[in-house]
C-alpha positions in Angstrom: 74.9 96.6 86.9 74.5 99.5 84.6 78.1 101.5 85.0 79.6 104.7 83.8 83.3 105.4 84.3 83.8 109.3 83.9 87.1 110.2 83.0 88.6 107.0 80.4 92.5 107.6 80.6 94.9 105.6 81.6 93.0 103.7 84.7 89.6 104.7 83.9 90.4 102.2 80.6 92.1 99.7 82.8 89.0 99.6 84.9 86.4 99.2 82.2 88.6 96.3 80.5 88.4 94.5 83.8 84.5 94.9 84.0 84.6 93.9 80.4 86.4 90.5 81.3 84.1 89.9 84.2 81.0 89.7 82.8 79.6 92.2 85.9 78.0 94.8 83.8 74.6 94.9 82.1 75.4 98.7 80.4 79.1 100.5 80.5 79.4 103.9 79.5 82.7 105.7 78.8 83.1 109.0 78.5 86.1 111.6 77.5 86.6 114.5 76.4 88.3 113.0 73.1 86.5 109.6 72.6 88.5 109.4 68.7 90.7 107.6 71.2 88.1 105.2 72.7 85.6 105.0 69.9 86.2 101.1 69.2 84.2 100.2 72.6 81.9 101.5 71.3 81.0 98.6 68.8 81.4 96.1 72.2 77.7 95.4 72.6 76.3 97.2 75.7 79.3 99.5 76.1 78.2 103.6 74.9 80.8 106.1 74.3 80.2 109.8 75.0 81.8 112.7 75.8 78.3 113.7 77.9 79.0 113.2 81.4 75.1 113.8 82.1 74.1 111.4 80.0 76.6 108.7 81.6 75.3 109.6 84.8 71.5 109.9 83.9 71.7 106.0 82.2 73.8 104.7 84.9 73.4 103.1 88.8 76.8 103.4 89.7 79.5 106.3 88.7 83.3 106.2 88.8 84.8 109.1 88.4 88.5 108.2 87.5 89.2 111.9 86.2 92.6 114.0 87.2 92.9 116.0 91.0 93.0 119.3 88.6 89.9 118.1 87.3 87.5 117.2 89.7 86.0 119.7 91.3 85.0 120.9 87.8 83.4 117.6 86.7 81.8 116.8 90.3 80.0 120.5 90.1 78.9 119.5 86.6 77.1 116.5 87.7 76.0 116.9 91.4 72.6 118.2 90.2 72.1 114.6 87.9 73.1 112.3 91.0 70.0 110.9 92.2 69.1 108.8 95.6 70.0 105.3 93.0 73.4 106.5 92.5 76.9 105.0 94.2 80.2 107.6 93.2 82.9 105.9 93.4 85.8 108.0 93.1 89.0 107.0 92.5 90.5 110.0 92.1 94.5 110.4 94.0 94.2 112.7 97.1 90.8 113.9 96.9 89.1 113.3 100.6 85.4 112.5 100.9 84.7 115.6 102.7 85.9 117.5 100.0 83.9 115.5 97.4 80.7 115.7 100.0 81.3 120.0 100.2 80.0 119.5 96.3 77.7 117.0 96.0 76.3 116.7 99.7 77.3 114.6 102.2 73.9 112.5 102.0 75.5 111.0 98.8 76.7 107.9 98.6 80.1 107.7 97.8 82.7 105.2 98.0 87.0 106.4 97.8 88.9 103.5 96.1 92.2 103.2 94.6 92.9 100.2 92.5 95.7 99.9 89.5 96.6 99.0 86.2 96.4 95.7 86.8 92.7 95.8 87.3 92.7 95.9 82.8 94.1 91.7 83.7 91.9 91.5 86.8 94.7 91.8 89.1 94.4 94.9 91.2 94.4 95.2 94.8 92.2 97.8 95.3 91.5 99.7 98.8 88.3 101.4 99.4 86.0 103.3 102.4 83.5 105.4 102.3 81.2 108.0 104.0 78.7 107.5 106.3 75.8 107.3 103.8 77.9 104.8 101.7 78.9 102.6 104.4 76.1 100.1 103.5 77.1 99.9 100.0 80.7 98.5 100.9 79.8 95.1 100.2 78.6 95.6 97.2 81.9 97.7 96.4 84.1 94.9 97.4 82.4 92.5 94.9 82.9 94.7 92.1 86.7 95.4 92.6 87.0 91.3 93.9 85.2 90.6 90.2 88.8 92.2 88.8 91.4 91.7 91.7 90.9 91.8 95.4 89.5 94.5 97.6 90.3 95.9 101.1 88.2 98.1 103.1 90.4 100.8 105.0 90.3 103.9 107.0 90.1 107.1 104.9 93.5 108.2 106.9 95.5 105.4 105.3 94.4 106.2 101.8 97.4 108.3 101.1 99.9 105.0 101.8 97.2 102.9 99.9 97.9 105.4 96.3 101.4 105.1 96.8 101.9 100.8 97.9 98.8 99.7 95.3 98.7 102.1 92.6 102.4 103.5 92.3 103.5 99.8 93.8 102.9 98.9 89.7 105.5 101.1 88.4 107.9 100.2 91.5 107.9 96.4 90.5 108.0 97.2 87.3 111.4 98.7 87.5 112.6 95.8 90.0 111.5 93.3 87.7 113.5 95.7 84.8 116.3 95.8 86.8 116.4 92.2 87.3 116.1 91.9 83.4 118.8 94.4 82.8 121.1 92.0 85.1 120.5 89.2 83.3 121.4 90.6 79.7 124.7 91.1 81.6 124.6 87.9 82.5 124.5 86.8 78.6 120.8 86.0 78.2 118.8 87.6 75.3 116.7 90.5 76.3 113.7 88.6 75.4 114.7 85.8 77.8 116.1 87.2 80.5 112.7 89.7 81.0 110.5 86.4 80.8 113.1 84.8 83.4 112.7 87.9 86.0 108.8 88.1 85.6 107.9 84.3 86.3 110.9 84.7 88.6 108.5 86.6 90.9 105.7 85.1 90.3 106.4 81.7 91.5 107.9 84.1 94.5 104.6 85.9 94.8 103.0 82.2 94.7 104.8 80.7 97.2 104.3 83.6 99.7 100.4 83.5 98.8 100.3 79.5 99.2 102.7 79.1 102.1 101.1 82.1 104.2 104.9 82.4 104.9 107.0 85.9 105.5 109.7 86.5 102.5 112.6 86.4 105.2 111.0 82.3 105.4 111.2 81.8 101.9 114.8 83.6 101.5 115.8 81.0 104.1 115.2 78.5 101.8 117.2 79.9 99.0 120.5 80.7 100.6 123.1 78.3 101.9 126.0 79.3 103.5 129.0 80.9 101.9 126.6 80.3 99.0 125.5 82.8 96.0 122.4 84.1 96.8 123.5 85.2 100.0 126.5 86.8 98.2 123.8 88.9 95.8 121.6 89.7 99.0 124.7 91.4 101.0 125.7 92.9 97.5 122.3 94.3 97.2 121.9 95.8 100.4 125.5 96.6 100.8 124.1 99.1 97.4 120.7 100.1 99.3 118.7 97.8 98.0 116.0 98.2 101.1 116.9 101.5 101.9 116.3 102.6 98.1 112.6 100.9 98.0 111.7 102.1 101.5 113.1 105.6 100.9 111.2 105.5 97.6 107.9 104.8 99.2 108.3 107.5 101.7 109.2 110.3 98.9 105.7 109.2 97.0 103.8 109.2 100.2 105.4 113.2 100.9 104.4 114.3 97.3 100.7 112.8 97.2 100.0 114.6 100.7 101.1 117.5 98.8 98.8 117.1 95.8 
């Protein structure tokens, strides 16, 4: 597949490591405004950087735009006019609605709304995705791209919102569980080093067992905790501190500010 990702920051380079690593891609072009920053893909063989969105678009099949909201609009107005009846957008841009991407381009356009996360750089992203009307028959094909680095979901365009905030924000929410469990464990008397590499493969093996056992975590807990016994202690602990309420809470907050984006 010949693919240009418009807009390499932060996910735009997680996405194009993850095609990298999959072996999907016949051509990959890159492109950013400063490509100083990117320049060594450029010696990967098939892989072109440019700061030329045209040319991206011109050499390319499929197009993700991975650009900021601010941004957008700009860069979709920039490149309507070089979209031709081959091309798949695939935007995975936070907040901006198909309809608002169809006012620029034209609704006869196929284009595909995804949000996947940093994890997609390891091949780990769960990525959501829908799309218009015109794109609906390209959703397969959609799917086994982001399955090539993760797993896909197709979902209703109304639950994209909750999508951005549980898959893509979800990475820097575990990340400060899993920090907070590392934290602990230095207190506990373990070397930094160890006790971060203890909390990560910690939940892992949890995240395994839920994915093997096809079991709910209240199952699993079950398991864990005897009576009068510690683990039950440091689960009433946590709650008793708002463990739950905290994450939940959390989650809601996100979901307020990204409908206000």
């Amino acid at each position: 597949m010949k693919i240009a990702i418009i807009g390499v920051g932060n996910l735009g380079l997680s996405i194009a490591k993850g095609l990298l690593i999959s072996d999907k891609i016949t051509s990959l072009y890159l492109t950013k405004n400063k490509i100083s920053t990117i320049k060594e893909y450029d010696e990967i063989e098939n892989v072109f950087v440019t700061n030329n969105n045209i040319e991206a678009v011109s050499k390319s099949d499929i197009i993700i735009i991975s650009v900021q909201p601010n941004d957008a609009l700009y860069i979709l107005e920039n490149i309507k006019n070089h979209i031709q009846e081959n091309h798949i957008i695939i935007s995975t841009i936070t907040g901006l609605k198909i309809n608002e991407i169809e006012k620029v381009i034209g609704a006869d356009k196929k284009i595909i709304r995804s949000m996947p996360n940093t994890a997609i750089s390891v091949r780990k992203s769960l990525t959501c995705i829908c799309s218009n009307d015109t794109g609906s028959q390209f959703l397969d094909l959609c799917v086994s791209i982001f399955n090539s680095v993760g797993k896909a979901i197709i979902i209703d365009e109304s639950k994209m919102q909750s999508a951005t905030v549980m898959c893509a924000s979800g990475i820097a929410f575990w990340m400060r569980i899993i920090r907070a469990m590392a934290q602990g464990g230095v207190e506990l008397g373990f070397e930094a080093k160890d006790s971060l590499e203890i909390s990560y493969r910690t939940a892992e093996g949890a995240i395994n067992l839920l994915e093997k056992n096809k079991t709910h975590p209240e199952q699993e807990i079950d398991k864990v905790t005897t009576p009068s016994g510690c683990t039950i202690k440091g689960i009433i602990e946590m709650e008793n501190k708002g463990l739950s309420s905290a994450i939940i809470h959390g989650l809601i907050s996100s979901h307020e500010k990204i409908n206000n984006i």
